[in-house]
C-alpha positions in Angstrom: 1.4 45.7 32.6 -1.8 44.2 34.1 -3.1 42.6 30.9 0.4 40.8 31.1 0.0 39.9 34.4 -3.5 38.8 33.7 -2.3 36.6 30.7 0.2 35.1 33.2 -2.3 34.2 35.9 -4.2 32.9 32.4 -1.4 31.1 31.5 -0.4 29.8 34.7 -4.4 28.2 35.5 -3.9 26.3 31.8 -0.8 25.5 32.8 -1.7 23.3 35.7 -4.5 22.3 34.2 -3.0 20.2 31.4 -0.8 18.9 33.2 -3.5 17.0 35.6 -4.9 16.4 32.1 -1.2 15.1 30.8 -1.3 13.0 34.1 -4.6 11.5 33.5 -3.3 10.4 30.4 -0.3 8.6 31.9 2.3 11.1 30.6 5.5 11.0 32.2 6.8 14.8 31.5 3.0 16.0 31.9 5.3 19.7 32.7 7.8 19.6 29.7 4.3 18.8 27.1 2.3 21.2 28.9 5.0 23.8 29.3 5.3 23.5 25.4 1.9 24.0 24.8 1.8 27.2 26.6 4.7 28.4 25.6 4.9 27.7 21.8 1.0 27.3 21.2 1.6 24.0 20.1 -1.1 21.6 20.5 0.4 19.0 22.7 -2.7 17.6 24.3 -3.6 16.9 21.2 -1.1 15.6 19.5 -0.2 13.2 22.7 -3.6 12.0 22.8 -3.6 11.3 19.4 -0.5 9.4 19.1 -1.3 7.1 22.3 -4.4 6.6 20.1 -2.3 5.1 17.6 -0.4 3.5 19.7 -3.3 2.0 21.7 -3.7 -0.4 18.5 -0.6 -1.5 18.4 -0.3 -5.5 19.9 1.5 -6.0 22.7 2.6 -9.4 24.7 0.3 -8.3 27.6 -2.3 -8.4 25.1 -1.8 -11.0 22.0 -5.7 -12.0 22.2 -5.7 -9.6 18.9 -3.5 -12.0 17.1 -5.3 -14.8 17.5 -8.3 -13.1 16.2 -6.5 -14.5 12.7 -6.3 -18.0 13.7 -9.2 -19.4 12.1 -11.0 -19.1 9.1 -13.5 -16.4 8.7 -16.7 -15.9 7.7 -15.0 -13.1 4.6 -12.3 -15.7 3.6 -9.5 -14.2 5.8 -7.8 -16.3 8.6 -6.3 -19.5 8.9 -2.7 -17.5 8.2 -1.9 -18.2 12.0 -2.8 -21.8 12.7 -0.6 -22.4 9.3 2.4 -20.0 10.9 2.2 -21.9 14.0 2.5 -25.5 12.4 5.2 -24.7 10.6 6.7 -24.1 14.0 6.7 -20.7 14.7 6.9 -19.3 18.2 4.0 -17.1 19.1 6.3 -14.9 20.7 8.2 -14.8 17.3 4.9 -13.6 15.1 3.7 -11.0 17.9 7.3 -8.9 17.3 6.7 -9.4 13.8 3.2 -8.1 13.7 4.4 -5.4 16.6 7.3 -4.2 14.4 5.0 -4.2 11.6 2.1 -2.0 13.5 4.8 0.4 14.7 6.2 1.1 10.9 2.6 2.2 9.8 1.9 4.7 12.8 5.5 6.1 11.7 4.4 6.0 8.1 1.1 7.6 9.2 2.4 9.9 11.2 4.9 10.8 8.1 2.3 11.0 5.7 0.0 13.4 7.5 3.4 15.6 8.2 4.2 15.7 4.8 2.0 16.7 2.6 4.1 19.6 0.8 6.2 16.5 -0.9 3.7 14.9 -2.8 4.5 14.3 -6.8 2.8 17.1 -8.6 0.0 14.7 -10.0 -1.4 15.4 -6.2 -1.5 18.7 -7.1 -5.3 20.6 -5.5 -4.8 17.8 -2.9 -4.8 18.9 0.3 -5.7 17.4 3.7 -4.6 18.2 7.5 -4.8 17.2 11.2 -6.2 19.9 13.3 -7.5 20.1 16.8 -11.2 21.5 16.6 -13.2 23.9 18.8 -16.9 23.2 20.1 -18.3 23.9 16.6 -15.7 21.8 15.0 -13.8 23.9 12.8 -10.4 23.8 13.0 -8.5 25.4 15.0 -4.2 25.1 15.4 -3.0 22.3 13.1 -1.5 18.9 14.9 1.8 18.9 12.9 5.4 17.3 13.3 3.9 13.9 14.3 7.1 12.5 13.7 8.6 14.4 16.2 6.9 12.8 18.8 5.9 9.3 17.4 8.2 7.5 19.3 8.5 9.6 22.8 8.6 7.4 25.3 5.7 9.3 27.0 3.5 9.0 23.7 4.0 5.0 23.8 1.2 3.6 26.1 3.1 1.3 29.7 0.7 -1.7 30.3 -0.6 0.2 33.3 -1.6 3.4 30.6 -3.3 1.0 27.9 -6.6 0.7 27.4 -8.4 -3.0 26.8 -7.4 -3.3 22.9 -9.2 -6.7 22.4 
């Protein structure tokens, strides 16, 4: 009975703290991911922080300085793509949901990828590889799985306010 009630207080102080860290994050339901991670074991920190990584690169219209990174030629040969777009008479605002649609597919392709692995043609057979949060001496720890779960949760996907300068 008091190792229970010990694990509850233990449970309890985790509890609170990830959800200041879920908050710090910008996570609307900091109590439902948190709540999860406590009571399932499920890494949700982790697995937030690393989708609103993804997101993070994902263009937006608060931010389309990245897409005219493209305008020009470069010094590799890439480039000038945009500055043809736009003479042909393309709106900017047009190419910037095409790129954004575009981003978003891969991080859900990513996402499914990395989720599974188990349905790979058998020429991948001996092929393994995983997502995993990590302790202090980086091994890993509880695997970061079911990515697509939470790819598109409205509290995974950055508000202007949450995003970090993305170029």
């Amino acid at each position: 009975m008091v190792d229970q009630l010990m694990a509850s207080d233990d449970d309890e102080s985790r509890y609170i703290a990830l959800v200041e860290r879920f908050r710090q994050f910008g996570c609307g339901n900091a109590e439902g991911w948190a709540r999860s991670e406590i009571d399932e074991n499920i890494p949700q920190l982790a697995r937030f922080v690393f989708l609103r990584q993804l997101w993070n690169l994902v263009i937006t219209p608060e931010a389309p300085r990245r897409l005219n990174d493209y305008a020009g030629p470069n010094d590799d040969g890439r480039g000038g793509a945009l500055r043809r777009i736009k003479e042909c008479g393309v709106a900017s605002n047009d190419l910037l949901t095409i790129v954004r649609e575009a981003q978003i597919d891969v991080i859900r392709e990513v996402a499914s990828i990395l989720d599974e692995l188990n349905t790979l043609d058998s020429q991948y057979d001996g092929i393994r590889w995983g997502l995993f949060e990590i302790d202090d001496n980086d091994c890993p720890t509880r695997p970061i799985d079911c990515l697509h779960e939470s790819v598109d949760d409205e509290d995974v996907i950055p508000r202007p306010q949450d995003r970090r300068t993305n170029g």
